[in-house]
C-alpha positions as CSV (number, residue, x, y, z in Angstrom):
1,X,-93.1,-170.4,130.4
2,X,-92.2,-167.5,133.0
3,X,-93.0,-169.8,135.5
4,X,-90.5,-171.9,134.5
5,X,-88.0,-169.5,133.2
6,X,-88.0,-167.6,137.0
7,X,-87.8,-171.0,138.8
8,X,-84.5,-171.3,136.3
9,X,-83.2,-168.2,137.1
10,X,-83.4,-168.7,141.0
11,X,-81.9,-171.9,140.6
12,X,-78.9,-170.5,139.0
13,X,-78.9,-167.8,141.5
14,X,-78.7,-170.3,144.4
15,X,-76.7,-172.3,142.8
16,X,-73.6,-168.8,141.9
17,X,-74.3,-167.5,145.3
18,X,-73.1,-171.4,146.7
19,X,-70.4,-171.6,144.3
20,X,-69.2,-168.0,145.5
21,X,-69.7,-168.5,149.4
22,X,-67.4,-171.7,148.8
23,X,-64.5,-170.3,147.5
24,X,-64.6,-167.4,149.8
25,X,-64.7,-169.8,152.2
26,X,-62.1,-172.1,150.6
27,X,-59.5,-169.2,150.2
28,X,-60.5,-168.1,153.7
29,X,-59.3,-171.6,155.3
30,X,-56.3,-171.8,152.7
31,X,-55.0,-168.1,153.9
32,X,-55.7,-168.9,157.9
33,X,-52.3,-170.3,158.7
34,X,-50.2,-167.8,157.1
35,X,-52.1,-164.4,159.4
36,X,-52.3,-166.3,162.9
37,X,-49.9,-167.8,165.2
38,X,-49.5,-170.9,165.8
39,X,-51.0,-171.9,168.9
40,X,-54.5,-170.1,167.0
41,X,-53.3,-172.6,163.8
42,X,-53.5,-175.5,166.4
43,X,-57.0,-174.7,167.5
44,X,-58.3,-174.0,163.8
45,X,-56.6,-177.9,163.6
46,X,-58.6,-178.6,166.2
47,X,-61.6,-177.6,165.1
48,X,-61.9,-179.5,161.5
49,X,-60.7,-182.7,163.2
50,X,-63.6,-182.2,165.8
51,X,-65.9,-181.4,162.6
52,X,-65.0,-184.6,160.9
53,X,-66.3,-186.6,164.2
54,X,-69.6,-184.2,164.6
55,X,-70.1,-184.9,161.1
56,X,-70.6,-188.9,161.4
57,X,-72.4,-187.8,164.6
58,X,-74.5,-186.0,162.8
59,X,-75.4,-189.2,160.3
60,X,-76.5,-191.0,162.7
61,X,-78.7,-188.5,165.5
62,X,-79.3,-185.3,162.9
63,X,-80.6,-187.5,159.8
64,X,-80.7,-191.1,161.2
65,X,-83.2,-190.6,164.1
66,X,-81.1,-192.5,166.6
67,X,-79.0,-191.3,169.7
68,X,-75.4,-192.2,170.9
69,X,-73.6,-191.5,174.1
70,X,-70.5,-193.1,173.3
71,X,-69.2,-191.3,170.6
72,X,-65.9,-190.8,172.1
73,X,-65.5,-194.7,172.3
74,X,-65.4,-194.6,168.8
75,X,-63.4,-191.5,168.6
76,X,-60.4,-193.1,170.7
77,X,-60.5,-196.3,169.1
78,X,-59.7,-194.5,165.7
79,X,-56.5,-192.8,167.8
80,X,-55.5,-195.8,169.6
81,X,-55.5,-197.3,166.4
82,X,-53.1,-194.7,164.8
83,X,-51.0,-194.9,167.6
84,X,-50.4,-198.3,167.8
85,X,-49.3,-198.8,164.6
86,X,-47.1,-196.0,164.8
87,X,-45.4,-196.9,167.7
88,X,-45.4,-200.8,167.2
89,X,-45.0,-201.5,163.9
90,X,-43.6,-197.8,162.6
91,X,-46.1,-197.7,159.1
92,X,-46.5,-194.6,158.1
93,X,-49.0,-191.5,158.8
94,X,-51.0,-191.9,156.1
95,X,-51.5,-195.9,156.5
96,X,-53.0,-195.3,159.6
97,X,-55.9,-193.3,158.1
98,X,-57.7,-195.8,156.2
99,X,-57.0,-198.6,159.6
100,X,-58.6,-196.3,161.7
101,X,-61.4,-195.4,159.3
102,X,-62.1,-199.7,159.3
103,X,-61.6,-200.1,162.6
104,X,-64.5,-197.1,163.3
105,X,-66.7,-198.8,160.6
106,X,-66.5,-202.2,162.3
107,X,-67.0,-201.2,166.2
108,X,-70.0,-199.2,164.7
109,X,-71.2,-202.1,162.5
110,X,-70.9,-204.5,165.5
111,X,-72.9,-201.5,167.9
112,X,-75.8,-201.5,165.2
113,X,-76.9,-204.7,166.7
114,X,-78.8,-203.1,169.8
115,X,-79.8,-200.3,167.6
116,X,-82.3,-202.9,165.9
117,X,-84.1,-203.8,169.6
118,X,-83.5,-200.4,171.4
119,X,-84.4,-196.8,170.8
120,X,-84.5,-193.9,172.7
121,X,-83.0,-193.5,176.2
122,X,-82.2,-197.3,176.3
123,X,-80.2,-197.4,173.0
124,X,-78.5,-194.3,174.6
125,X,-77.7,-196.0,177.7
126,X,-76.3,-198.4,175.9
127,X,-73.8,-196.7,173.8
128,X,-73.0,-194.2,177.1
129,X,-72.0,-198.0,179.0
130,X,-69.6,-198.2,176.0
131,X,-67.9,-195.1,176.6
132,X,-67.7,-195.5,180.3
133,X,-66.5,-198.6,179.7
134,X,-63.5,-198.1,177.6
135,X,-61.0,-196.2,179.2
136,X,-60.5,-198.8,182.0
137,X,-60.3,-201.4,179.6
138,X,-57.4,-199.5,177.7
139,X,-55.8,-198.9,180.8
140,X,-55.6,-203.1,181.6
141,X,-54.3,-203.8,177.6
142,X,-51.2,-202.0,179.2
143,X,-48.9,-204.3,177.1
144,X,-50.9,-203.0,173.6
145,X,-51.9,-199.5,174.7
146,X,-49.7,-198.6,177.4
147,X,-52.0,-198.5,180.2
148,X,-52.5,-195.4,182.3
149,X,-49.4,-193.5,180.7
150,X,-50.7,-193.7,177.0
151,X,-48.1,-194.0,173.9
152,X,-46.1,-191.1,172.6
153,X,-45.9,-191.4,169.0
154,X,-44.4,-188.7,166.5
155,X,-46.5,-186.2,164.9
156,X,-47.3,-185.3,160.7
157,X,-43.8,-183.6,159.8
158,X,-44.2,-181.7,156.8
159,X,-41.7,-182.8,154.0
160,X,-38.7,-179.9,153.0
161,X,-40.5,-179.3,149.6
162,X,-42.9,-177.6,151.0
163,X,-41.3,-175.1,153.3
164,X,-43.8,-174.9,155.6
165,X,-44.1,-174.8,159.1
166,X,-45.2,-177.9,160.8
167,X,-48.3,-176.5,162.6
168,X,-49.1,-175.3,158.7
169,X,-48.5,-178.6,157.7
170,X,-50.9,-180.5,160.2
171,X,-53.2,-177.8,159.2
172,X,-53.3,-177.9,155.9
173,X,-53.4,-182.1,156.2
174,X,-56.4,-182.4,158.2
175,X,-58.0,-179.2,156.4
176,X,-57.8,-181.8,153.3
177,X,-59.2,-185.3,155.4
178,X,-62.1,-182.4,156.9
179,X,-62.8,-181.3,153.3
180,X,-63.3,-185.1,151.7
181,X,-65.0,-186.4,155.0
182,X,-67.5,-183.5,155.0
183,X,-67.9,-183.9,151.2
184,X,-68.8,-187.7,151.2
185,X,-71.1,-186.6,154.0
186,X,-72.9,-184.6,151.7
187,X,-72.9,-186.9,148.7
188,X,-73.9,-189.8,151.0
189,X,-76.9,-187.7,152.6
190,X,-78.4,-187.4,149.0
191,X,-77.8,-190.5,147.8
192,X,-80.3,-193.5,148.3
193,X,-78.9,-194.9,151.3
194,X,-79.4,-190.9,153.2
195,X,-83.2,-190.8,151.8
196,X,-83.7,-194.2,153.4
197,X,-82.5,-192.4,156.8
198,X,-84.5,-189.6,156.9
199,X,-87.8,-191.4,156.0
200,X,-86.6,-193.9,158.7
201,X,-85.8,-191.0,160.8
202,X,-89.6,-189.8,159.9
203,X,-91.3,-192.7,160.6
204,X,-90.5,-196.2,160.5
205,X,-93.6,-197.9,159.9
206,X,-94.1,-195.9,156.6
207,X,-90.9,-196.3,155.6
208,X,-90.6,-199.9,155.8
209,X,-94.0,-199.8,153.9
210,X,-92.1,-198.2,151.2
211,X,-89.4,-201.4,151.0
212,X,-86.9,-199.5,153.6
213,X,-84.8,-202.7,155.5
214,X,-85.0,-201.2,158.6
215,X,-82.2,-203.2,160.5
216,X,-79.7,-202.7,157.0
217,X,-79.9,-199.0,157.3
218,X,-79.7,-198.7,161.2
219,X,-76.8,-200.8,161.2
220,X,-75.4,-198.8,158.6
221,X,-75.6,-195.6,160.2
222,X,-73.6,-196.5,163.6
223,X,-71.2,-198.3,161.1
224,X,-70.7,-195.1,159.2
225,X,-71.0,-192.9,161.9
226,X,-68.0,-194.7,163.8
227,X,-66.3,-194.6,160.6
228,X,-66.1,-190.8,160.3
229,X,-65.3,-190.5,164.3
230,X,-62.1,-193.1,163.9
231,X,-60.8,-190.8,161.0
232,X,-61.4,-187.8,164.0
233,X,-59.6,-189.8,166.3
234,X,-57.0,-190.8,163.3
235,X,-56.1,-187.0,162.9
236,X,-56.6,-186.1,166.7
237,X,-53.1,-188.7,166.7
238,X,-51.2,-186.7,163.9
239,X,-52.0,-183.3,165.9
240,X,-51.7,-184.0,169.7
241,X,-49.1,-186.9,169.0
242,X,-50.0,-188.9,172.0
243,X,-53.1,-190.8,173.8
244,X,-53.8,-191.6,176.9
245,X,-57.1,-193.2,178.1
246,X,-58.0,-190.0,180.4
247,X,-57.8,-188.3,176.8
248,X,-61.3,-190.2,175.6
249,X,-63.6,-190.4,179.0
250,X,-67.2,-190.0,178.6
251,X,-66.9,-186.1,179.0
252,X,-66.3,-186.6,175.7
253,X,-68.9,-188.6,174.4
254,X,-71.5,-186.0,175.9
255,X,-69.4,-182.7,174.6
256,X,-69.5,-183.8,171.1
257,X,-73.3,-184.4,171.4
258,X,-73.7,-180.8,172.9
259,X,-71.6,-179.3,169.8
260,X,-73.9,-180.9,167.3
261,X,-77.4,-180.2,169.2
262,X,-75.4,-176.7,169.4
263,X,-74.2,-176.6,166.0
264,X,-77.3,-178.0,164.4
265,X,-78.4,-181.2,164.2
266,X,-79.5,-182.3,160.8
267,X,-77.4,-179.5,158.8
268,X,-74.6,-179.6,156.9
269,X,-73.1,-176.9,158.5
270,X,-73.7,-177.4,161.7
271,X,-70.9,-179.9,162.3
272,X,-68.3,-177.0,161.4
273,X,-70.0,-174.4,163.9
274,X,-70.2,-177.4,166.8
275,X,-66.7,-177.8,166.5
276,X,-66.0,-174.2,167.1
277,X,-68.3,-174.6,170.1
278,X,-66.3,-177.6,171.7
279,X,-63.0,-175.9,170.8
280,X,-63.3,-172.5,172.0
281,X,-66.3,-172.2,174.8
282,X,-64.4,-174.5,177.1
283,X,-61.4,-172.5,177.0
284,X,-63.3,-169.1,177.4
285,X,-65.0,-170.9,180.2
286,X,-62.0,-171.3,181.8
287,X,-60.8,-167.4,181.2
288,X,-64.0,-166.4,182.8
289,X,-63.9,-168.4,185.8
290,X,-61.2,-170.8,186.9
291,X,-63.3,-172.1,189.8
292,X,-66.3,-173.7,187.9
293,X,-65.8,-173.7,184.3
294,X,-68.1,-176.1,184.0
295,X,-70.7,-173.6,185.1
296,X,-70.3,-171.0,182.7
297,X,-69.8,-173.8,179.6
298,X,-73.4,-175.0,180.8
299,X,-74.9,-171.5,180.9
300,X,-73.7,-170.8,177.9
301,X,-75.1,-173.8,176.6
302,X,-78.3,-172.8,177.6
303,X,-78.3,-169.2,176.1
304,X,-77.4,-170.6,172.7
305,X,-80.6,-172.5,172.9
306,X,-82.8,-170.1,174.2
307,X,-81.1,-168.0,171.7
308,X,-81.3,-170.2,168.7
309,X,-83.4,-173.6,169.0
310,X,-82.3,-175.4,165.8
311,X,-79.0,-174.5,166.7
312,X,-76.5,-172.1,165.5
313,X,-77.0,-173.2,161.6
314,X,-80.7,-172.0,161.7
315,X,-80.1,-169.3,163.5
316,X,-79.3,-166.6,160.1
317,X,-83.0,-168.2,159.1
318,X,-84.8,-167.2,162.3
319,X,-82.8,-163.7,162.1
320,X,-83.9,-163.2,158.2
321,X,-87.9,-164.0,159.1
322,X,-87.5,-161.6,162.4
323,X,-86.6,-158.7,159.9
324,X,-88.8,-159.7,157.2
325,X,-92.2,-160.0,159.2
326,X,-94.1,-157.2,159.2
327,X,-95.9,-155.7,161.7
328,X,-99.7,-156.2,162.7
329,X,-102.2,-154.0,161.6
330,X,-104.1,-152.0,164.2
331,X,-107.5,-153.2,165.3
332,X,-110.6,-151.0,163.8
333,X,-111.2,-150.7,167.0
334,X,-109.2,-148.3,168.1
335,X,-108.8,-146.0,165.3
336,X,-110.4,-143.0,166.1
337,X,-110.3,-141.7,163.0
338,X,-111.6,-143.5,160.3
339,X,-109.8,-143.4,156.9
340,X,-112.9,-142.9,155.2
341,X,-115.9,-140.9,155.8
342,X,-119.0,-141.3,156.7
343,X,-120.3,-143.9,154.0
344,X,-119.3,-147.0,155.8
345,X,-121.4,-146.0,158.7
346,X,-124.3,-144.5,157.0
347,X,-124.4,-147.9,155.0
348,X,-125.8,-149.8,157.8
349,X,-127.9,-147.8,158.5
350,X,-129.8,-147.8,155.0
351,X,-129.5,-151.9,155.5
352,X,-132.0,-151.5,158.9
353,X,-133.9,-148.8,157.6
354,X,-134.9,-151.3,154.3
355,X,-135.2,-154.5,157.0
356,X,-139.2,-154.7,157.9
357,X,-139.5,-154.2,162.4
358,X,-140.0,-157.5,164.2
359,X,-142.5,-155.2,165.7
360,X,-144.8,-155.3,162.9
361,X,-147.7,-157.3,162.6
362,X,-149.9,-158.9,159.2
363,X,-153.2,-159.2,159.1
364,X,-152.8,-162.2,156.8
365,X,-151.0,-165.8,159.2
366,X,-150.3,-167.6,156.3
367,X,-148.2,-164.4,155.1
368,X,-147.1,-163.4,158.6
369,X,-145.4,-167.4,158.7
370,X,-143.3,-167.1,155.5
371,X,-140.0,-166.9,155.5
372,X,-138.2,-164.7,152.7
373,X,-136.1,-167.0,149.9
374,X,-132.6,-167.7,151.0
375,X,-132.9,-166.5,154.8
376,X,-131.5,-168.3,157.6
377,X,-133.7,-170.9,159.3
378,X,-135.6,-169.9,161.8
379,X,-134.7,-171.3,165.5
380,X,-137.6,-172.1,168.0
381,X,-137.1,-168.8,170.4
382,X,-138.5,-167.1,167.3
């Protein structure tokens, strides 16, 4: 019963300590917009929208075992999406959320075909062909997407009830799509469909043992995956109220990957900390050297990971098992000065003095042949 009644106790420990450490963390993000300004507002923006696409990202490479270069394909069809409608038919902001989320979950669902043949570097060539592939296409649909000069369309405007400001307003709007996406994330990663991906991720042959369909869940997580990057691109519309096809090349595609290996694939938090990596280390990359940014956002790159290997989510782990260690213990060896006295050396010594010399000799062959009961077997030298 103590047992049981500790393991209850920790439990409901954990489980205060999560419930604390989320609303700290909500009244953090709900008191952000109000204490900076509003160009630091826009980046926070930036960030959850970003977090929203690492997040189906993170489905589909973290917990589904599969790789995808073209990630910002489906990011920019979710924001062409949203800006078509706006501009060509003038529907509302919100309308275009839920288009853009079924336009994701379709382009994914029709890209979970190859999934079931290829794997590895093949699948990923395949998805990075998409993403190079793309932007020139938008660029011919000029009639649709406005070719190489991209649509204008308005941005969120917050409503005169609420009296706030309308980088506040954006904020606070895609602070609330970031919340539900990263939610259904979660709920979706413990249901049965995200067990199914992580024993595919695992090992496929044991899993379809167990009754796992194999291509239903693959094809699923590109589907879903595109879904959550479509909402990104969705939101990316509302904030930066226009597109263009140089917006979504294939930089992009391989950024967002970097933020979630950076992040931390196959952790729920990682998505939020990746974002903060795509958002802010290309612009300090810039403040540091104008010549060759790209340089010091790759060297950076490469710190993090030498610094943390799992990625920036694992890293408090590493950090809390470095301080808890403790240190080796010093090798008998070299103590000179033994913590005792002179009874585990004299001890020994008694031992040989009671063991009979191989020197000595019996008169008696039959006796001088017998082994004592329970010694070691004798080997042919002796």
């Amino acid at each position: 019963m103590s047992t049981i009644t500790a393991t209850l106790r920790t439990d409901r420990a954990r489980r205060l300590r999560a419930a604390l450490t989320a609303l700290l963390a909500a009244g953090v993000a709900v008191g952000a917009p109000f204490y900076f300004a509003p160009f630091q507002v826009f980046q926070l923006t930036m960030v959850l929208l970003y977090a929203v696409a690492l997040a189906g990202l993170n489905l589909l490479v973290g917990f589904g075992g599969q790789i995808s270069l073209g990630h910002g394909a489906f990011f920019a069809a979710g924001a062409y999406t949203a800006a078509v409608m706006l501009d060509r038919y003038d529907t509302g902001h919100l309308a275009t959320l839920p288009v853009a989320a079924a336009a994701g979950f379709l382009l994914g669902l029709g890209f979970g075909v190859p999934a079931l043949r290829l794997r590895g570097l093949y699948l990923a060539l395949v998805t990075l062909a998409f993403a190079v592939f793309l932007p020139p296409l938008l660029k011919r649909l000029e009639p649709v997407t406005g070719g190489s000069m991209g649509l204008t369309v308005d941005k969120l405007q917050p409503p005169v009830w609420s009296g706030l400001a309308e980088d506040q307003w954006l904020y606070f709007a895609v602070l609330a799509v970031t919340a539900t996406a990263l939610l259904l994330a979660r709920n979706l990663l413990r249901s049965r469909v995200g067990r199914a991906l992580l024993a595919v991720r695992d090992n496929e042959s044991a899993a379809e043992v167990m009754g796992v369909r194999l291509s239903l869940h693959k094809t699923l997580a590109f589907a879903w995956s595109a879904m959550f990057a479509g909402v990104a691109g969705c939101l990316y519309t509302w904030v930066i109220g226009f597109v263009s096809p140089d917006s979504f090349s294939f930089v992009l595609s391989i950024t967002l990957l970097a933020g979630l290996v950076v992040g931390g694939l196959g952790s729920l938090y990682g998505p939020l900390l990746g974002a903060a990596f795509v958002m802010y280390v290309p612009s300090v990359s810039q403040d540091v050297s104008e010549a060759a940014p790209g340089v010091v956002f790759g060297l950076l790159i490469i710190a993090v990971m030498y610094v943390a290997p799992t990625g920036l989510a694992g890293l408090p782990g590493r950090v809390r098992a470095a301080v808890t260690r403790r240190p080796p213990r010093p090798a008998a060896a070299l103590d000179p000065t033994p913590e005792t006295g002179s009874a585990p050396d004299a001890e020994p010594d008694s031992q040989a003095a009671s063991e009979p010399s191989a020197t000595d000799t019996t008169a008696d062959p039959a006796v001088a042949d017998a082994e004592p009961v329970g010694a070691p077997p004798r080997t042919e030298k002796e």
